[in-house]
C-alpha positions as CSV (number, residue, x, y, z in Angstrom):
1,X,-5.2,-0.9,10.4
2,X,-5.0,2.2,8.1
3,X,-6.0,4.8,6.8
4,X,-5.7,6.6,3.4
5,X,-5.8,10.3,3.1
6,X,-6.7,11.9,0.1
7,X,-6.6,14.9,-1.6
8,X,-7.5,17.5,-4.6
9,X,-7.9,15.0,-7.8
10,X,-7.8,11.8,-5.9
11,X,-10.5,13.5,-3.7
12,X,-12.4,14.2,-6.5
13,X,-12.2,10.7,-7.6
14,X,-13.4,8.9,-4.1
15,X,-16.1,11.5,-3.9
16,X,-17.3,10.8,-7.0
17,X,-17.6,7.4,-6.3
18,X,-19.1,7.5,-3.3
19,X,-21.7,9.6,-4.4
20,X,-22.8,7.1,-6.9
21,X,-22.3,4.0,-5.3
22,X,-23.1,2.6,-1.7
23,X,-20.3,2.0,0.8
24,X,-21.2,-1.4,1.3
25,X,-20.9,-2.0,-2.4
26,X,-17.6,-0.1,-2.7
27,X,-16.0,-1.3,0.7
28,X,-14.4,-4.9,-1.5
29,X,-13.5,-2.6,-4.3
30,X,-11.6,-0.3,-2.3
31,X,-9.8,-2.6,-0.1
32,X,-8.5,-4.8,-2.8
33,X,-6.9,-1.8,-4.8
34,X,-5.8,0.0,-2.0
35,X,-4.2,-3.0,0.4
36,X,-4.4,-5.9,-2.0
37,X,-6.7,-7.9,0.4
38,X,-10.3,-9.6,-0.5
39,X,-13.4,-8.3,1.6
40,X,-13.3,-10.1,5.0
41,X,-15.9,-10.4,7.6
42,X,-13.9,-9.0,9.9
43,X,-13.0,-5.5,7.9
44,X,-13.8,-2.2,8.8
45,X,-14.2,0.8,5.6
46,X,-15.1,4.3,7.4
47,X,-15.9,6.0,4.5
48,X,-16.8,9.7,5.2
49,X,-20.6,11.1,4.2
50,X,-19.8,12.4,0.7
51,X,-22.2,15.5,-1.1
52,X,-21.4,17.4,-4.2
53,X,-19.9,20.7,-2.2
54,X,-17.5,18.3,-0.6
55,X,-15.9,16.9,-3.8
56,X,-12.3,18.9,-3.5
57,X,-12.2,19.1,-0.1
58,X,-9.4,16.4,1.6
59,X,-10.7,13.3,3.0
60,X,-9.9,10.8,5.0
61,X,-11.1,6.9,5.2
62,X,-9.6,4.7,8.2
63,X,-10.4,0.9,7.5
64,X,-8.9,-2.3,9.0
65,X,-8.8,-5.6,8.4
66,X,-8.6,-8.8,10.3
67,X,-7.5,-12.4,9.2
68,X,-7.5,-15.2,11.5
69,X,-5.5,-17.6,9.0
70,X,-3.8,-15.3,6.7
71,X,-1.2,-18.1,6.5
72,X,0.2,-20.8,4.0
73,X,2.0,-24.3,4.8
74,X,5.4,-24.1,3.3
75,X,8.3,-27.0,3.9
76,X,9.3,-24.4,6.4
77,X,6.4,-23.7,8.3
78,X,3.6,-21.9,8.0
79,X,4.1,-18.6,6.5
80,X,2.6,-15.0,6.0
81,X,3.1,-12.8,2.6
82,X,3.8,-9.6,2.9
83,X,2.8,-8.7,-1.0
84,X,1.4,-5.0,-1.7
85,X,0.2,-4.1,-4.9
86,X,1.8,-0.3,-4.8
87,X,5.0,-0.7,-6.2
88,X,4.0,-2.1,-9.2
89,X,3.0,0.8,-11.3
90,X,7.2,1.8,-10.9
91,X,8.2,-1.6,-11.0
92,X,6.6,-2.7,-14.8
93,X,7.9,0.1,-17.1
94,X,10.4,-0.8,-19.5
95,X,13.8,1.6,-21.0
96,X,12.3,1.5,-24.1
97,X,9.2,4.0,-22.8
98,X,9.0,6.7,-25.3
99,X,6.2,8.3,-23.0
100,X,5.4,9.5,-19.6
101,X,4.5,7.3,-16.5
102,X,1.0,7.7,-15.1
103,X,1.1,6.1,-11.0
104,X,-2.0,7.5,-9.6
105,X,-2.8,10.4,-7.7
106,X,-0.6,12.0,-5.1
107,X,-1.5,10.0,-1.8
108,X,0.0,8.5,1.3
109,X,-1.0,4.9,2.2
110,X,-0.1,2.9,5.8
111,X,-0.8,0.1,6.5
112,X,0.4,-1.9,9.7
113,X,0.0,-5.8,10.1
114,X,0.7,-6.5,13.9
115,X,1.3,-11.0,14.9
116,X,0.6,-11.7,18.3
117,X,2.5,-13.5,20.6
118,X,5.4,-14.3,18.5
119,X,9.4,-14.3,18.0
120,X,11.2,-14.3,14.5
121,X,14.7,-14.2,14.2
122,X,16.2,-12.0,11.3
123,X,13.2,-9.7,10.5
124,X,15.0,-7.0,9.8
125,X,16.4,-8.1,6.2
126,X,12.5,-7.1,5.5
127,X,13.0,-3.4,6.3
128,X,13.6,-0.4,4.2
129,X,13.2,3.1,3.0
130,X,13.7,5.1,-0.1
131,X,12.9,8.3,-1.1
132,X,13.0,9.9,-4.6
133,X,11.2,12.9,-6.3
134,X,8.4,10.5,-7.3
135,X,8.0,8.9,-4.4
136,X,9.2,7.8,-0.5
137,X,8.0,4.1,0.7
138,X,9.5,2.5,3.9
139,X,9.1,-0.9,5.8
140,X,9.3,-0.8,9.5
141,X,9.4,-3.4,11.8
142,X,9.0,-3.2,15.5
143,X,8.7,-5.3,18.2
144,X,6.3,-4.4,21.4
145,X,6.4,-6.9,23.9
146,X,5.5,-10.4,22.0
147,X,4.3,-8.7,19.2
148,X,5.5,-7.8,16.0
149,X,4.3,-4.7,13.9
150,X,5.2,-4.6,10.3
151,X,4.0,-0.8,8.9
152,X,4.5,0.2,5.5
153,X,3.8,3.9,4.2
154,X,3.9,4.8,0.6
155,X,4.1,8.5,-0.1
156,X,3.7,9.0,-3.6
157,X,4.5,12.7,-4.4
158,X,3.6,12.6,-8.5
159,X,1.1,11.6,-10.1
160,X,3.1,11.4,-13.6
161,X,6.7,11.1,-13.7
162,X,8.2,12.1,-17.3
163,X,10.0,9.5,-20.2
164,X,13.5,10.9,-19.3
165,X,12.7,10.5,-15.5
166,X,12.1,6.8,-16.6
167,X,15.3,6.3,-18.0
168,X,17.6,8.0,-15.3
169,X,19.9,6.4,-13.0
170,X,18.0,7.5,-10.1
171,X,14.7,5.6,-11.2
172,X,16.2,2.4,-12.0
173,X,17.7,1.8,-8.5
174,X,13.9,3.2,-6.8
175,X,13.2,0.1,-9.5
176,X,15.5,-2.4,-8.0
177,X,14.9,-1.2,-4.5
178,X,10.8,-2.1,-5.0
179,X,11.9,-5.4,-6.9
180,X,13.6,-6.3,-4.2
181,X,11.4,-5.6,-1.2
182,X,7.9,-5.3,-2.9
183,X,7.1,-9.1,-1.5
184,X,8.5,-11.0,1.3
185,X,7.5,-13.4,3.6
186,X,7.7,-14.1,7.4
187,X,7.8,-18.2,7.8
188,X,7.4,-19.4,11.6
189,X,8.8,-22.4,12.4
């Protein structure tokens, strides 16, 4: 489950889209950039009725997904990825960048994967949160009853973050930090 709030540029962008392209044919498009899944039977895209007064105003589109066996064998077990594609864009620039780093448009993205009926030990070595001028991202994990609930929010507060940002101290450990926890995995034994 989540949802993905845009506004002013990025809003622009959706609307446009939207506008010229059906929501069925946009649904796959949309959740493979956004959450890093493939179009499921299962998913859910509310996108919101788009027309050309609309196209600064904020919007909102709530979608969900469900995967029965989201799960790979491992000598371990069987396991489940946790693997989002939004920490690349910080994660792929190099020191030798003479120029500015484009990420997207300001935006916040959650998205919560909840496992029924289960019990891991040592879950919370996935957690984290960070916060920086160009961006805030955490990893919570709760437990409510049998079930666990990963959510992960990405607030990205810049769209372009400037070459001597790039090279500073404080961008190189928001680097390490996404290195570190951008991919995981939950293996049940």
């Amino acid at each position: 489950v989540g949802s993905v709030h845009a506004h002013g540029e990025f809003a622009k962008d959706f609307t446009a889209t939207l506008m010229m392209q059906s929501p069925s044919g946009y649904k796959p498009v949309f959740l493979k950039t956004i959450f890093g899944v493939d179009d499921h039977a299962g998913s859910r895209v509310e996108f919101p009725e788009c027309t050309a007064y609309q196209i600064m105003n904020p919007l909102k589109i709530d979608c969900s997904y469900k995967q029965e066996n989201a799960l790979i064998s491992t000598n371990y077990g069987d396991a489940f990825l946790i693997n989002r594609p939004w920490y690349e864009d910080y994660i792929v620039n190099s020191l030798q960048n003479e120029c500015a780093l484009r990420v997207s448009f300001p935006m916040t993205l959650i998205c919560q994967d909840t496992f029924k009926n289960i019990s891991v030990p040592g879950l919370e070595k996935l957690a984290f949160s960070v916060t920086s001028p160009w961006v805030n991202a955490k990893r919570e994990l709760a437990v409510a009853g049998n079930d666990l609930i990963i959510t992960e929010t990405l607030e990205r507060l810049t769209s372009i973050i400037p070459a001597h940002d790039l090279k500073s101290k404080a961008f190189e450990e928001l680097k390490e930090t996404f290195r570190k926890y951008k991919s995981g995995a939950i293996v049940f034994s």
